[in-house]
N, C-alpha and C positions, 0 to 999 in steps of 0.2 A: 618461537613457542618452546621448540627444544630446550632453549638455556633457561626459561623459565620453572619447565616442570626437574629440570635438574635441579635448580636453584631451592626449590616447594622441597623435595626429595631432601638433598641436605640436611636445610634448617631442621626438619622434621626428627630425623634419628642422630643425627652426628655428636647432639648436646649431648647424648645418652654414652656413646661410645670411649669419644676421646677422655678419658680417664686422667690422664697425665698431661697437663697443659700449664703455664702459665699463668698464671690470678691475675699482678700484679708487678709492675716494676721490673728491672731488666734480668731478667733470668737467665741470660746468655754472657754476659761478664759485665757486673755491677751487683746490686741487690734487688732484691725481690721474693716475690713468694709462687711456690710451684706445688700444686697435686700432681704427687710421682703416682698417684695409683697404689701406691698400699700405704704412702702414707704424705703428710705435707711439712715442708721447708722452705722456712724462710731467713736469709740471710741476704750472706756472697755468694755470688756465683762466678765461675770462670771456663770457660768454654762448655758453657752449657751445664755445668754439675756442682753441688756444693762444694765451695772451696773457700775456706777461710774461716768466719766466724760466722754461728749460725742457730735455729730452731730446727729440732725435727719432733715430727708430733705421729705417734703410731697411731694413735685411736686411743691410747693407754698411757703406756709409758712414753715420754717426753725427754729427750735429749738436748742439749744445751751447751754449745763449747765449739770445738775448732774442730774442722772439716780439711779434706785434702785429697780431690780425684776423684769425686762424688761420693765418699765415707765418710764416718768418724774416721780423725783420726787426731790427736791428740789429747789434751786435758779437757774436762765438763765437768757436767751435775746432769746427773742422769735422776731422774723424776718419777718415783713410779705410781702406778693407779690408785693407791692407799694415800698416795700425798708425800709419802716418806721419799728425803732426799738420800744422794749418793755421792760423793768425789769421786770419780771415775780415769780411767784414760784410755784412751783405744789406739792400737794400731793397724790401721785400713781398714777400718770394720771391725775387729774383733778386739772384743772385751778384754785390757788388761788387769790384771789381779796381784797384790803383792803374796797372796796365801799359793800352795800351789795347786796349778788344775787338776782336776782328773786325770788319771791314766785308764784309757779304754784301748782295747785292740793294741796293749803296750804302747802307747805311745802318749806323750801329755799333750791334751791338747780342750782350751778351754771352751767349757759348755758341753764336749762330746757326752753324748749320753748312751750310746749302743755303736759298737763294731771297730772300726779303723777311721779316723777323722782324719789321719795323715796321709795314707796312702793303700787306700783300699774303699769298703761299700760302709758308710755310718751313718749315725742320727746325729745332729748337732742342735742346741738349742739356743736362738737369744735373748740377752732380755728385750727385746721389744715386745716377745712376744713370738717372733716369728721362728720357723723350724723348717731344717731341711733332710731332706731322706734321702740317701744317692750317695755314688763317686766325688771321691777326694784323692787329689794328686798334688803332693810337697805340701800338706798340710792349708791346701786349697779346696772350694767347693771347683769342680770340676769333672766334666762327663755327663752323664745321664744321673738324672736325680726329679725329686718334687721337693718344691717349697709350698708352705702352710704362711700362707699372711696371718698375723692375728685380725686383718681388720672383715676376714673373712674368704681373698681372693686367693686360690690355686694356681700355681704355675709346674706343666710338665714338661720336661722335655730336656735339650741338653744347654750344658754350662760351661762356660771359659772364665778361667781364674775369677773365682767369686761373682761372675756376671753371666746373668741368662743371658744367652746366643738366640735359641731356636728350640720353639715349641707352641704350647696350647697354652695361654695368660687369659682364667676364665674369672673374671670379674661377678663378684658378688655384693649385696641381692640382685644386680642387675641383668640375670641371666646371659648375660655379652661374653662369647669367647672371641678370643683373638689368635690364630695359627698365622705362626708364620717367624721372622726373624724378627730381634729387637737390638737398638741404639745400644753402647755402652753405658747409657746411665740409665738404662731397663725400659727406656719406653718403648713401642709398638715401630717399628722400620717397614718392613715391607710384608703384606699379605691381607688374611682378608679377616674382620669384624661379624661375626652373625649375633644377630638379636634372635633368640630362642621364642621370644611369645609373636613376636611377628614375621617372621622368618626374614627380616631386612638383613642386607650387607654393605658392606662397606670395603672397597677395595684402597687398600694403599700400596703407593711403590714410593721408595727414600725421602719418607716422612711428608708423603703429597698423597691428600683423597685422588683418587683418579676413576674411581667409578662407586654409584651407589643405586641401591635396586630397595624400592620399599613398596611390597605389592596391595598392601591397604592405600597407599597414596595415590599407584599409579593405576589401581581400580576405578578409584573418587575420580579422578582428573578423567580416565577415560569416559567414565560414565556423564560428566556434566559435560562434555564435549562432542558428547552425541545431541544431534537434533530432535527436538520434541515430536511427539508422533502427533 
């Protein structure tokens, strides 16, 4: 009976939670298509992260070209919400440009928009759409900082070279936060899931549910499981 009302529990919230999961086709080294949770890609994959030639789709703007280590990173056609195209090139993520960037905080660095982008507290913008506010070291996102998804999702907490580590990944509209640590290629590692409108959880340890608690369900179950009077 236990594995069963664990099993009812599951199915019940977890569709809601896992954000970043695999659609389609081999996501782990071959092609396929992934919701990364703020946004989805489909191509190459190589040890789990886009790698090679590839889609990425914000919500918005649309990227299209060659990937490497789970970034852009070489030549595309970057696509934006208006329709209007772009030749682009990136390296690991960040926008190359032939014009030159900005200098914010004395230092050039593309997209900065307020403070030290290289090595101090700044705003960076990209075009996806998405923004981040926080520590940069050697011209990295790195330290304590928030990201602004454009597709609506927050993330607070701290950063290792351009990659969320460890914090609060609060998913939107779906009222779902996530605390805890996350994978190199941003998805959810170890910690716990709360659903805000029904106060459900969802415990992970290295990318395994390991416990889930949904007290609208386990109310029903208790209740049909009592004897009629």
């Amino acid at each position: 009976m236990k594995k069963l009302i664990f099993f009812l529990l599951l199915i019940s919230i977890t569709v809601d939670f896992v954000s970043a999961q695999c659609l389609s086709g081999n996501c782990k080294d071959g092609i396929g298509k992934s919701d990364l949770g703020y946004a989805v890609y489909e191509g190459s994959f190589k040890n789990g992260k886009p790698h090679g030639n590839g889609v990425i789709d914000y919500g918005g703007d649309k990227y299209t070209g060659e990937f490497a280590d789970g970034s852009e990173h070489g030549k595309g056609i970057l696509t934006r919400k208006n329709g209007k195209t772009e030749n682009v090139e990136y390296s690991f993520g960040n926008l190359v440009r032939k014009s030159l960037p900005n200098y914010v905080g004395g230092v050039p660095v593309e997209g900065c928009k307020k403070g030290d982008c290289k090595n101090g507290i700044g705003e960076i913008h990209f075009p996806s759409g998405n923004r981040y506010v926080g520590d940069f070291q050697g011209g990295m996102i790195h330290g304590n900082g928030t990201f602004y998804f454009a597709g609506g999702n927050v993330f607070e907490g701290e950063t290792k070279e351009n990659v969320i580590y460890k914090g609060k990944f609060s998913y939107h509209p779906e009222e779902v936060d996530f605390v805890g640590t996350f994978n190199p290629d941003g998805t959810p590692k170890t910690g716990l899931y709360t659903h805000h409108d029904t106060d459900a959880t969802v415990k992970m340890k290295d990318n395994t549910i390991t416990e889930v608690h949904n007290p609208a369900v386990e109310a029903q179950l208790e209740a049909q499981q009592k004897p009629p009077m």
